[in-house]
Biopython code that builds the backbone (N, CA, C, O; Angstrom):
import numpy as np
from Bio.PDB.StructureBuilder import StructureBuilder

atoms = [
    (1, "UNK", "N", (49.328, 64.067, 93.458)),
    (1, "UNK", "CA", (48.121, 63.984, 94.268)),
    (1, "UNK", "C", (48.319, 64.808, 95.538)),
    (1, "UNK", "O", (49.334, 64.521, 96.173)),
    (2, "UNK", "N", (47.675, 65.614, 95.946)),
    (2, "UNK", "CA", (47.481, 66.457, 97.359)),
    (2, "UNK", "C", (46.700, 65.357, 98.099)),
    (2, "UNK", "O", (45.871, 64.553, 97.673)),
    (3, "UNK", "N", (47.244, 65.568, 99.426)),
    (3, "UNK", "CA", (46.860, 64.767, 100.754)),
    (3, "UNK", "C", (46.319, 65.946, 101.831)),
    (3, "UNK", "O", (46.407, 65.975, 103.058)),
    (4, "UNK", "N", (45.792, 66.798, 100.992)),
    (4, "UNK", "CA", (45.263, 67.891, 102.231)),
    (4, "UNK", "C", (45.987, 69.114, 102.250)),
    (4, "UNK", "O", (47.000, 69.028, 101.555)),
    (5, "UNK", "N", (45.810, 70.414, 102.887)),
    (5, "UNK", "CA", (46.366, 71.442, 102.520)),
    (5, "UNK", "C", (47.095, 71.456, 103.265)),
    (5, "UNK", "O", (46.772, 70.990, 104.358)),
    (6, "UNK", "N", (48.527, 72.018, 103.078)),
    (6, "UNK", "CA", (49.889, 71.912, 103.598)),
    (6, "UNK", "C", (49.828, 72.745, 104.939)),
    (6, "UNK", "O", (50.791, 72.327, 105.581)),
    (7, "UNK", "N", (49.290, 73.555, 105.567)),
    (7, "UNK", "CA", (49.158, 73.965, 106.569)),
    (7, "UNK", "C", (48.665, 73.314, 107.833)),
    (7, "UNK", "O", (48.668, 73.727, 108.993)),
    (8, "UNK", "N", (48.049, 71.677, 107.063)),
    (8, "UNK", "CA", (47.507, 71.594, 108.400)),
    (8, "UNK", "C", (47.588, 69.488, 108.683)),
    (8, "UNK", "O", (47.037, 68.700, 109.452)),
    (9, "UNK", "N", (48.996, 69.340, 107.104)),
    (9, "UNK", "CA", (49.878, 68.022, 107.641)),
    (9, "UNK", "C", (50.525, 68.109, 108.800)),
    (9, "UNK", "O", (50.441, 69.008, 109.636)),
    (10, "UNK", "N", (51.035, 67.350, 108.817)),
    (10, "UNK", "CA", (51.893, 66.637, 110.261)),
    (10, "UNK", "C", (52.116, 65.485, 110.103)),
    (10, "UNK", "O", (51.418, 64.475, 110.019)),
    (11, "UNK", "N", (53.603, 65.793, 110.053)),
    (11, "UNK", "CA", (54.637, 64.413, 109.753)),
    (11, "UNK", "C", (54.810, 63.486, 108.517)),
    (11, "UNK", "O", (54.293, 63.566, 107.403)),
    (12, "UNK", "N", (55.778, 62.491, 109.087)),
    (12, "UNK", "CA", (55.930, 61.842, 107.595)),
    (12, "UNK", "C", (54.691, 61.151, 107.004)),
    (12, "UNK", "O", (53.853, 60.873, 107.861)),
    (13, "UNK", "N", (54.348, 60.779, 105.646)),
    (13, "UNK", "CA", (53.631, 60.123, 105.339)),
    (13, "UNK", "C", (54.148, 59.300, 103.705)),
    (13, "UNK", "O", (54.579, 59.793, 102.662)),
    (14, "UNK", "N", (53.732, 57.258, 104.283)),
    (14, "UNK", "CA", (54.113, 56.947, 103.431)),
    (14, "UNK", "C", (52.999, 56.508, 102.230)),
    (14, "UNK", "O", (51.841, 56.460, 102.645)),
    (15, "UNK", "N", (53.120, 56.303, 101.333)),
    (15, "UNK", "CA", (51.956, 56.328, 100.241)),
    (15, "UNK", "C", (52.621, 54.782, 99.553)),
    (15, "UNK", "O", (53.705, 54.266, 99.282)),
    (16, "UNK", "N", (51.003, 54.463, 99.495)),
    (16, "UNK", "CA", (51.177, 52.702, 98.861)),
    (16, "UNK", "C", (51.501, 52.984, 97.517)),
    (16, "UNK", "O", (50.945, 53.899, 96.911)),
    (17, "UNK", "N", (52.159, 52.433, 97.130)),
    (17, "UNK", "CA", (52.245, 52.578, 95.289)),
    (17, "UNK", "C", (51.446, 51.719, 94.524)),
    (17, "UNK", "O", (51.501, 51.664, 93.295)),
    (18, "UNK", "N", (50.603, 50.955, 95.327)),
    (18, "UNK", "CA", (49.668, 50.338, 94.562)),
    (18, "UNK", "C", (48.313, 50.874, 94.264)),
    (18, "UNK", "O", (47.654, 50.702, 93.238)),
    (19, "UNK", "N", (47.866, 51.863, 95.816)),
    (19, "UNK", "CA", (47.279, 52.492, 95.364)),
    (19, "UNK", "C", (46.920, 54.506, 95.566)),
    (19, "UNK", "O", (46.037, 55.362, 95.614)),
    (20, "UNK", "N", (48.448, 54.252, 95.617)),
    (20, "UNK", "CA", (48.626, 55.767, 95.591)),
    (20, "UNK", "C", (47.832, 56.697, 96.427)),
    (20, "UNK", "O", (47.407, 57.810, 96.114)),
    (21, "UNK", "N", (47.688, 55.974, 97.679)),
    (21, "UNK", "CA", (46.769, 56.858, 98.971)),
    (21, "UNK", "C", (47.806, 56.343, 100.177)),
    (21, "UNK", "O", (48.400, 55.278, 100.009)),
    (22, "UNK", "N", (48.005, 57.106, 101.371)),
    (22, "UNK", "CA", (48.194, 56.464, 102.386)),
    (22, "UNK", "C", (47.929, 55.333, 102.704)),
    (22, "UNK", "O", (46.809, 54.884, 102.457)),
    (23, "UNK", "N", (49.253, 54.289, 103.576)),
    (23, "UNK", "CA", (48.872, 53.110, 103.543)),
    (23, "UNK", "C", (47.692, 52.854, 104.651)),
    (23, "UNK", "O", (47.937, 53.638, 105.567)),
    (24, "UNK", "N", (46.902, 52.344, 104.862)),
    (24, "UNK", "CA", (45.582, 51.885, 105.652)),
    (24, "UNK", "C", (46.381, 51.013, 107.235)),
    (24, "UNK", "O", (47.393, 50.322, 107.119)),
    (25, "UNK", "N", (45.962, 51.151, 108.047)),
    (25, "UNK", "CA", (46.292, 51.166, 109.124)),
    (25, "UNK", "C", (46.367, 49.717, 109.070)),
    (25, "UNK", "O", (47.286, 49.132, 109.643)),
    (26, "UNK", "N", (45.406, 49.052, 108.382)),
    (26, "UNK", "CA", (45.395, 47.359, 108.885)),
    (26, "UNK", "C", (46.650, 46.938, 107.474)),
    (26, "UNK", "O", (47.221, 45.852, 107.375)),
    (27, "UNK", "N", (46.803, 47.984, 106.633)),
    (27, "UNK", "CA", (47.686, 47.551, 105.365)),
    (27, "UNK", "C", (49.165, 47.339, 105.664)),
    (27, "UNK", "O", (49.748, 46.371, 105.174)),
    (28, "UNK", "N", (49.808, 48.233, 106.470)),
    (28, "UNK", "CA", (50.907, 48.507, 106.891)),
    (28, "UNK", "C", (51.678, 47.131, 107.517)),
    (28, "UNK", "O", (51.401, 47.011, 108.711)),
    (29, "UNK", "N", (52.036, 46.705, 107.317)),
    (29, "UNK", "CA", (52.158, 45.144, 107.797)),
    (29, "UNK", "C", (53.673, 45.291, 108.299)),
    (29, "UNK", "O", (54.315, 46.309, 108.041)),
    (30, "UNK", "N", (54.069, 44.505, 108.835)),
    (30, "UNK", "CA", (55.545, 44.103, 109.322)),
    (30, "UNK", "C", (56.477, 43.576, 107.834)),
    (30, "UNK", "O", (57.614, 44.034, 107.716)),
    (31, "UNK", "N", (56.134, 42.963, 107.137)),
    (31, "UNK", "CA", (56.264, 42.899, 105.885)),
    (31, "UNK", "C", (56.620, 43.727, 104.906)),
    (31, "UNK", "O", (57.612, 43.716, 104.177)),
    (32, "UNK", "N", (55.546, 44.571, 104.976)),
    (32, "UNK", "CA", (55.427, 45.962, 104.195)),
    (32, "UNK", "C", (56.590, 46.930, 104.827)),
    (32, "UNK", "O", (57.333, 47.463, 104.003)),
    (33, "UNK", "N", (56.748, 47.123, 105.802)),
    (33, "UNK", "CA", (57.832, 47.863, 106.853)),
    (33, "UNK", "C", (59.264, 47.068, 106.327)),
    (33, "UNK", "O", (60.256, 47.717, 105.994)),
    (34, "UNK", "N", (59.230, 45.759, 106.304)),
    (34, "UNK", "CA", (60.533, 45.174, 106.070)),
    (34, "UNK", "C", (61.152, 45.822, 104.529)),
    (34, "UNK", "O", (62.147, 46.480, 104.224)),
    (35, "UNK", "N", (59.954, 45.231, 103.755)),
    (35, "UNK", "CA", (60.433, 45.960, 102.132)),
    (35, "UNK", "C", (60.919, 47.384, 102.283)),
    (35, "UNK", "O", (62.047, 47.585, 101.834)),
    (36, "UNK", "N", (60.187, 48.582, 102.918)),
    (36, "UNK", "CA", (60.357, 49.997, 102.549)),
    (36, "UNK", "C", (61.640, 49.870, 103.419)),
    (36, "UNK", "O", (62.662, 49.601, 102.788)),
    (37, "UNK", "N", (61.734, 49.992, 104.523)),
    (37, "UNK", "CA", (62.783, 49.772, 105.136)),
    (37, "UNK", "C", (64.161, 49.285, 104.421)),
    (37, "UNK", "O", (65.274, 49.812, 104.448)),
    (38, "UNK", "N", (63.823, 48.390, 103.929)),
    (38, "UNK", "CA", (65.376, 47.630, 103.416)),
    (38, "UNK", "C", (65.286, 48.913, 102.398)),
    (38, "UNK", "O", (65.995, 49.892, 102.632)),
    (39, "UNK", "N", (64.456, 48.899, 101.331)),
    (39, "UNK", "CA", (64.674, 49.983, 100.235)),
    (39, "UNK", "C", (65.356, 51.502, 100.448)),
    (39, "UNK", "O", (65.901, 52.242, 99.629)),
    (40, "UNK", "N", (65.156, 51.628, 101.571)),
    (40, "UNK", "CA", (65.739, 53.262, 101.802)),
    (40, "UNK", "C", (66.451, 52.890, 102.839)),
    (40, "UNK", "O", (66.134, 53.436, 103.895)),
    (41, "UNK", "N", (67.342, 52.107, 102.875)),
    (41, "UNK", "CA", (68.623, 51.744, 103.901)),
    (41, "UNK", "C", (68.322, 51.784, 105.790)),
    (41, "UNK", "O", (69.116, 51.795, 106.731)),
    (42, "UNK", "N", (67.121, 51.795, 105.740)),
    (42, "UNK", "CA", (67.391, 51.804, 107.323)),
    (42, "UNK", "C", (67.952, 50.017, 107.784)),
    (42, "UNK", "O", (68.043, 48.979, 107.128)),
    (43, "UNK", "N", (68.236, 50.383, 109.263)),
    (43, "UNK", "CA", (69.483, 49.227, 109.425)),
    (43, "UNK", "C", (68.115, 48.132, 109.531)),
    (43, "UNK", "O", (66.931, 48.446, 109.654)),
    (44, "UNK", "N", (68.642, 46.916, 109.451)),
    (44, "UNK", "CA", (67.658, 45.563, 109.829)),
    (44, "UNK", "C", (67.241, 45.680, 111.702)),
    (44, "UNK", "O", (66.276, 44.982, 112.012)),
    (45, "UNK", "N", (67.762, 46.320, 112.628)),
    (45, "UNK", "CA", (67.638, 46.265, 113.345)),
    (45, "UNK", "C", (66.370, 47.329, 114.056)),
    (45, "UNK", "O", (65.931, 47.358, 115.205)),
    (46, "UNK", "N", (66.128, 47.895, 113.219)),
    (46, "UNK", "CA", (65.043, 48.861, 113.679)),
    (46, "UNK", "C", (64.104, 48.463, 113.092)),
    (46, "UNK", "O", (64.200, 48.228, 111.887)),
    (47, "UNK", "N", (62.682, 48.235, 113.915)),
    (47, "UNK", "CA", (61.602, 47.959, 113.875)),
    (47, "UNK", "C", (60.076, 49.009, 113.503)),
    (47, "UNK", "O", (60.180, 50.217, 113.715)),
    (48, "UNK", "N", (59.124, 48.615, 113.117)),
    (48, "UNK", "CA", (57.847, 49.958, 112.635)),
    (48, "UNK", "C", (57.979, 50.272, 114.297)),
    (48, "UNK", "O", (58.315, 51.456, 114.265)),
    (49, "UNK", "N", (57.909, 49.899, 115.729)),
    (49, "UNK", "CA", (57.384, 50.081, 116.486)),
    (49, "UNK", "C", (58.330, 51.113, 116.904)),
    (49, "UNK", "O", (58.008, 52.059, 117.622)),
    (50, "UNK", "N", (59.493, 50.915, 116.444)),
    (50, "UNK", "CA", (60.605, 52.167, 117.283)),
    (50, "UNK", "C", (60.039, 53.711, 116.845)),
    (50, "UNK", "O", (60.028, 54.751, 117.504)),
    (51, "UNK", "N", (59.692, 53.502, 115.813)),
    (51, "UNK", "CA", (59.386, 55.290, 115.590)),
    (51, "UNK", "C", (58.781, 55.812, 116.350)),
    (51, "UNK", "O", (59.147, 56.895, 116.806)),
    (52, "UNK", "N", (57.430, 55.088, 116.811)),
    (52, "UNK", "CA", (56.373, 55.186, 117.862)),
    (52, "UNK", "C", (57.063, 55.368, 118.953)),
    (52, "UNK", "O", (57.218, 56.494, 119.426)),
    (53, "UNK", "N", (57.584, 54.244, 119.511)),
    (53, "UNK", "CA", (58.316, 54.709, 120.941)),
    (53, "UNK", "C", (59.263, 55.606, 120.937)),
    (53, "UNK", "O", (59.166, 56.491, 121.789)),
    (54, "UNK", "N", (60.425, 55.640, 120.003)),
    (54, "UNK", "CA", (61.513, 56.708, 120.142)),
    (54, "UNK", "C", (60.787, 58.166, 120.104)),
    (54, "UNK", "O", (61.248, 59.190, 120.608)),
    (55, "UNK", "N", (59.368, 58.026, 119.292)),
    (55, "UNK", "CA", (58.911, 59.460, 119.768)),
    (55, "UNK", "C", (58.889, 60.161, 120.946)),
    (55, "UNK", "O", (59.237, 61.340, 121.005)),
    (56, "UNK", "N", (58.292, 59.174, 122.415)),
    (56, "UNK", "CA", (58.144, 59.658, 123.806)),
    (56, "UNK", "C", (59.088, 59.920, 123.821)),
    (56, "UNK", "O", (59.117, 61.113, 123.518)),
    (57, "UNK", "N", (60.362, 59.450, 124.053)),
    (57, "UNK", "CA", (61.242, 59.952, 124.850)),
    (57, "UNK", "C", (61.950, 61.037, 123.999)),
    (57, "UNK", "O", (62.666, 61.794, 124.654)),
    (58, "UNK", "N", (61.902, 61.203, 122.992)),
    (58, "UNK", "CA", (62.013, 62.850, 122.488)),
    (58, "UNK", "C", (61.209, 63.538, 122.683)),
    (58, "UNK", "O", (61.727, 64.640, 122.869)),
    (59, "UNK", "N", (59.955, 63.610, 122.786)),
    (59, "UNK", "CA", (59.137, 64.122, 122.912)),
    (59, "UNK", "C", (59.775, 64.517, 124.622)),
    (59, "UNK", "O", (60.225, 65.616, 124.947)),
    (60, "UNK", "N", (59.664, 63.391, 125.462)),
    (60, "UNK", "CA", (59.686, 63.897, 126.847)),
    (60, "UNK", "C", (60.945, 65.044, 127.205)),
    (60, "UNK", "O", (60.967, 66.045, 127.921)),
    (61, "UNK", "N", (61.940, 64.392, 126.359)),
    (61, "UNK", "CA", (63.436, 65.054, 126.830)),
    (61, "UNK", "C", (63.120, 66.084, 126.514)),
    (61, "UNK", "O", (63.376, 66.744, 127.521)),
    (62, "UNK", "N", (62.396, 67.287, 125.213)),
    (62, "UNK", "CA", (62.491, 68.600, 124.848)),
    (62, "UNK", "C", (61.172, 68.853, 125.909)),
    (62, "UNK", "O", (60.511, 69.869, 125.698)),
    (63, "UNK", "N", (60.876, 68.204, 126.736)),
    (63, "UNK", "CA", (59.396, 69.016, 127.586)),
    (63, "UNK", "C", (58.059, 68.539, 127.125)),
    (63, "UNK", "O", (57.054, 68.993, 127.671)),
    (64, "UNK", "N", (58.003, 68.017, 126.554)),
    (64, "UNK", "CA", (56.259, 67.460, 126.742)),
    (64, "UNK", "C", (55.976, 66.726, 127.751)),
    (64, "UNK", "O", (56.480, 65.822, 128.418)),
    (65, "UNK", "N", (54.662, 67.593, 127.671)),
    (65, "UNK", "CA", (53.670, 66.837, 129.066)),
    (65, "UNK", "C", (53.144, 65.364, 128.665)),
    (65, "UNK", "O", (52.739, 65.060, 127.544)),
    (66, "UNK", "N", (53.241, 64.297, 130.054)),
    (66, "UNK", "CA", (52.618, 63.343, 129.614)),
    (66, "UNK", "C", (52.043, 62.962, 128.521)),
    (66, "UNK", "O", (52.314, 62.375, 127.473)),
    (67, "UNK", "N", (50.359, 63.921, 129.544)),
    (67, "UNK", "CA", (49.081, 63.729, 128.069)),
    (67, "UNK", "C", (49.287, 64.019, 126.927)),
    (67, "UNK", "O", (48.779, 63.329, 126.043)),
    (68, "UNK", "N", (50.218, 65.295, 126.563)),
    (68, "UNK", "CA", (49.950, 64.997, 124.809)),
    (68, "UNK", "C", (51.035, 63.701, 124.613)),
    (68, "UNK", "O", (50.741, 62.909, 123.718)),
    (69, "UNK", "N", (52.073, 63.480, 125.271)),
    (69, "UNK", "CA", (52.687, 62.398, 124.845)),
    (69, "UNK", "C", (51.941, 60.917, 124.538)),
    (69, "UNK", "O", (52.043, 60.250, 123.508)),
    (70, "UNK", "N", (51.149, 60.604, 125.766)),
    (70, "UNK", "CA", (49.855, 59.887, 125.150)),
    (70, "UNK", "C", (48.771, 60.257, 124.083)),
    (70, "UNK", "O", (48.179, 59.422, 123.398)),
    (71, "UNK", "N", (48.698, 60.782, 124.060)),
    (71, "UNK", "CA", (47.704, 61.262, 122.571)),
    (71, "UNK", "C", (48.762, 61.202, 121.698)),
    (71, "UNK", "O", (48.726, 60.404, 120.762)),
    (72, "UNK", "N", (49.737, 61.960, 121.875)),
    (72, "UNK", "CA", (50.652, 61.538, 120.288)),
    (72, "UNK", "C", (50.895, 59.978, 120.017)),
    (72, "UNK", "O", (51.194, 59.542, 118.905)),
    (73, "UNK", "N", (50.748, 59.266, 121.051)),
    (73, "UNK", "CA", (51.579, 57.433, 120.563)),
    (73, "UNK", "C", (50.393, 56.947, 120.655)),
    (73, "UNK", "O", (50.464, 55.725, 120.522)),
    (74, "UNK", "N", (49.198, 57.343, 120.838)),
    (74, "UNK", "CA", (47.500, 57.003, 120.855)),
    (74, "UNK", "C", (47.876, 56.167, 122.031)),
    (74, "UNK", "O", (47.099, 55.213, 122.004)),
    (75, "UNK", "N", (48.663, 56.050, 123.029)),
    (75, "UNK", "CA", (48.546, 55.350, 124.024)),
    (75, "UNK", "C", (46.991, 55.478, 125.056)),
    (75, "UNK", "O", (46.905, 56.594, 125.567)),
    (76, "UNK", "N", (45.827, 54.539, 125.405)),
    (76, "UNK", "CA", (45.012, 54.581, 126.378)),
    (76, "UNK", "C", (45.397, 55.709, 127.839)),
    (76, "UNK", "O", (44.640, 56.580, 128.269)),
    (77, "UNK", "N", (46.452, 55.439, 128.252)),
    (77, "UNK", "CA", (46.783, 55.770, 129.430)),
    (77, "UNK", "C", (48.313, 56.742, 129.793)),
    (77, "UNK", "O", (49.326, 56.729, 129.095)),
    (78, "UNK", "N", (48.117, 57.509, 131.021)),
    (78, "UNK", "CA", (49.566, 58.143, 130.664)),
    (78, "UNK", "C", (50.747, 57.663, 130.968)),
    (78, "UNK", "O", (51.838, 58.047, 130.547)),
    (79, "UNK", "N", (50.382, 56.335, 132.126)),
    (79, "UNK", "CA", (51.495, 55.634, 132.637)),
    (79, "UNK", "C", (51.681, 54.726, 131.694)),
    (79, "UNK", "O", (52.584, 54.091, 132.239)),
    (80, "UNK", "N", (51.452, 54.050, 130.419)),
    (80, "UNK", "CA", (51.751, 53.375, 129.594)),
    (80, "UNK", "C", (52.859, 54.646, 128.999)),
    (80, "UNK", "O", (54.060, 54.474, 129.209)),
    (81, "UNK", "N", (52.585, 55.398, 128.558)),
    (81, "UNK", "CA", (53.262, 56.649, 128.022)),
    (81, "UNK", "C", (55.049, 56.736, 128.746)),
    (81, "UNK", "O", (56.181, 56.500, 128.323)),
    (82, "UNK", "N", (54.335, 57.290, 130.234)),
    (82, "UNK", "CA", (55.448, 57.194, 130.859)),
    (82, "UNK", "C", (56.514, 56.029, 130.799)),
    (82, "UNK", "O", (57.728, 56.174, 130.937)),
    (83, "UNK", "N", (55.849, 54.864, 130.570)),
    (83, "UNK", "CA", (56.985, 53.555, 130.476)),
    (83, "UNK", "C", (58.044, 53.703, 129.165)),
    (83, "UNK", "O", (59.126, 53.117, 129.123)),
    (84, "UNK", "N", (57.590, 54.491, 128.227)),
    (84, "UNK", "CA", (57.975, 54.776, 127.008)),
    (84, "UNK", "C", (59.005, 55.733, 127.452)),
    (84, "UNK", "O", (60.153, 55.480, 127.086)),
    (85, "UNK", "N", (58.815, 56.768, 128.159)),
    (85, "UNK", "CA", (59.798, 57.499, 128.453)),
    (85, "UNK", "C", (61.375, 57.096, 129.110)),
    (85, "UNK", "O", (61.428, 56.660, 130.260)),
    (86, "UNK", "N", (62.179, 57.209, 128.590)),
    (86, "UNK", "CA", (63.587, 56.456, 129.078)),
    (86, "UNK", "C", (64.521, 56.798, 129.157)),
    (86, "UNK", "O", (65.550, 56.132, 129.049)),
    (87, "UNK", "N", (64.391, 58.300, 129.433)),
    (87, "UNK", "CA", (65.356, 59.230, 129.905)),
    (87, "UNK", "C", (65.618, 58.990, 131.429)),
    (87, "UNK", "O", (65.904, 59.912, 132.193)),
    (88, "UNK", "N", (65.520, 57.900, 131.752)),
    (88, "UNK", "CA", (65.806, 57.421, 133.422)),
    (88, "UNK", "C", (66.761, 58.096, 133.942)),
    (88, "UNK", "O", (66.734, 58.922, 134.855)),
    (89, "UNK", "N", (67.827, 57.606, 133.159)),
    (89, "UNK", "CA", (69.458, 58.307, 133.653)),
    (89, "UNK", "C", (69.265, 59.991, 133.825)),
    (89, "UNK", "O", (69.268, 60.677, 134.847)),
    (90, "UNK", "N", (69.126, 60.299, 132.653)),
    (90, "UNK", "CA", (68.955, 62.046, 132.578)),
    (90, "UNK", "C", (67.967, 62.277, 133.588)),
    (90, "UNK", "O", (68.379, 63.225, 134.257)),
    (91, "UNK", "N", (66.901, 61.889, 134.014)),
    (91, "UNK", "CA", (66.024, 62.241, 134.760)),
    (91, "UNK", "C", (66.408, 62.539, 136.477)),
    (91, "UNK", "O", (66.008, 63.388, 137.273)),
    (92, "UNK", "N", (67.446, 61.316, 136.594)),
    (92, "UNK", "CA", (68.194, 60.894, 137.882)),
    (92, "UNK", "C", (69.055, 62.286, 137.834)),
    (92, "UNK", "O", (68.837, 63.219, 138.607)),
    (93, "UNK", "N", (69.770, 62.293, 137.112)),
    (93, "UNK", "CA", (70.761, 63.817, 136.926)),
    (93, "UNK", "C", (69.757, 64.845, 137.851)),
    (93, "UNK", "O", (69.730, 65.220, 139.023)),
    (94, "UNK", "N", (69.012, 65.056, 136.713)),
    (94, "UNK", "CA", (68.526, 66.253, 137.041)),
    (94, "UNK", "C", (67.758, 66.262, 138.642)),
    (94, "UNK", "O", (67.689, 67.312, 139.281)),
    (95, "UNK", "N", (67.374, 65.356, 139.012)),
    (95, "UNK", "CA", (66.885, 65.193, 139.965)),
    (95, "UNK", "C", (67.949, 65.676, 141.335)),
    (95, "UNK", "O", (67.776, 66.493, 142.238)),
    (96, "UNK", "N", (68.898, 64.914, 141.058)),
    (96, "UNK", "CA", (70.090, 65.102, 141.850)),
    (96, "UNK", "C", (70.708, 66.576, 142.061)),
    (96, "UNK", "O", (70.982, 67.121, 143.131)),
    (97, "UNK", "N", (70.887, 67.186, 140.454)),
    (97, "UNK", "CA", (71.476, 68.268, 140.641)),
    (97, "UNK", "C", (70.468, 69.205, 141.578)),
    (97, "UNK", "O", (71.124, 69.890, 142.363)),
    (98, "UNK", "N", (68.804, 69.429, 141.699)),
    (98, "UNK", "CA", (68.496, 70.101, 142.058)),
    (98, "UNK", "C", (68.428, 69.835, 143.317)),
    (98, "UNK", "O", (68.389, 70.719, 144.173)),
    (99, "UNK", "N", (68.397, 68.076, 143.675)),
    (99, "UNK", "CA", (68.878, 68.349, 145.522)),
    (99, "UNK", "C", (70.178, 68.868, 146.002)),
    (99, "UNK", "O", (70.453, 68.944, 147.200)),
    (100, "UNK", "N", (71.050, 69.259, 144.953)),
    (100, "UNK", "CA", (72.206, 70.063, 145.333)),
    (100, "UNK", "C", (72.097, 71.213, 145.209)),
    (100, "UNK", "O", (72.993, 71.844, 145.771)),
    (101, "UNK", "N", (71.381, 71.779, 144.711)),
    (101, "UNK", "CA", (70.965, 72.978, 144.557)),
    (101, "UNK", "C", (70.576, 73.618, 145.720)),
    (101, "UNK", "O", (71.087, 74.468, 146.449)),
    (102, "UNK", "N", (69.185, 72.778, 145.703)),
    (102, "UNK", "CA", (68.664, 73.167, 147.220)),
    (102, "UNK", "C", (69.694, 72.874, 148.495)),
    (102, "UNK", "O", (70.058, 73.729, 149.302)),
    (103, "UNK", "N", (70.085, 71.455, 148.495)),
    (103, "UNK", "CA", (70.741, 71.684, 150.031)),
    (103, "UNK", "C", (71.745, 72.882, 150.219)),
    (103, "UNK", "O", (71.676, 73.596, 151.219)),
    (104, "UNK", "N", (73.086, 73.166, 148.798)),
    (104, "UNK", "CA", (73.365, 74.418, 148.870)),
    (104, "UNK", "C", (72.562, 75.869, 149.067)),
    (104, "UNK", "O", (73.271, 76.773, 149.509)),
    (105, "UNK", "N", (71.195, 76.193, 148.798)),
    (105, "UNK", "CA", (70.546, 77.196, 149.583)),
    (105, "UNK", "C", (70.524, 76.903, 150.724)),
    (105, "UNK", "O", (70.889, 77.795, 151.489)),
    (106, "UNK", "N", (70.148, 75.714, 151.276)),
    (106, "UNK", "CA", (69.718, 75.718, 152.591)),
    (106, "UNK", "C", (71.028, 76.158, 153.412)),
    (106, "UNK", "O", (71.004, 76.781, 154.473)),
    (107, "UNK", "N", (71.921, 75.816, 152.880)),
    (107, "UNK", "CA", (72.982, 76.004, 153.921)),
    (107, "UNK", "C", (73.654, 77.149, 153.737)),
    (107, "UNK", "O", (74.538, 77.498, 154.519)),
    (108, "UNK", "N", (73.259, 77.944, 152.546)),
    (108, "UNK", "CA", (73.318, 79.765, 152.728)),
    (108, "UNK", "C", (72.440, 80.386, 153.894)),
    (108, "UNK", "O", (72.646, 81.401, 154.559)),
    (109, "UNK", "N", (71.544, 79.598, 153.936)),
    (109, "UNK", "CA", (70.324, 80.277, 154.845)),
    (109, "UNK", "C", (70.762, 80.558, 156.323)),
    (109, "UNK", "O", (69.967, 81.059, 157.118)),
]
sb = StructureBuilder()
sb.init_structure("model")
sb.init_model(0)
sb.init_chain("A")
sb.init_seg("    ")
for serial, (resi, resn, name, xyz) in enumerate(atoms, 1):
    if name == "N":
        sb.init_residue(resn, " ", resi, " ")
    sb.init_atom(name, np.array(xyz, "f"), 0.0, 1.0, " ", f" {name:<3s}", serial, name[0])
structure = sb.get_structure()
């Protein structure tokens, strides 16, 4: 069965075997996640919701802007988005290194 022309998917997609279409948004159950899950070895400890969130903060770490980061997790808002983001530590780094940066110009100056 084709799900649309290959140029213009995006991302994984899982298909019900009952009825051989994408699963339906209200179908997808915690349940349903537990079965596929156990079946293709992911650990018991990861949840449907991590994919969603572990997206932002990949998403953020290679450079995406907020907004599409909200539009990608259908988040309402961008500061919901941002909470998702959890590159705290790395963020602090970088933050730091560039006040060293700068105070070293300044004190070339």
């Amino acid at each position: 069965m084709t799900h649309g022309p290959a140029d213009r998917r995006v991302g994984p997609l899982i298909i019900n075997e009952a009825t051989g279409k994408p699963y339906a948004e209200w179908v997808f159950t915690p349940r349903e996640w537990c079965r596929i899950a156990k079946a293709v070895g992911i650990p018991a400890e990861i949840r449907n919701v991590d994919a969603r969130a572990g997206a932002i903060p990949g998403g953020d770490e290679a450079g995406a802007d907020l907004e599409s980061l909200k539009t990608v997790a259908t988040h309402a808002t961008t500061s919901t988005a941002a909470r998702y983001a959890r590159d705290g530590l790395g963020k602090s780094r970088a933050v730091a290194n560039l006040r060293l940066k700068h105070r070293a110009r300044r004190n070339e100056a």
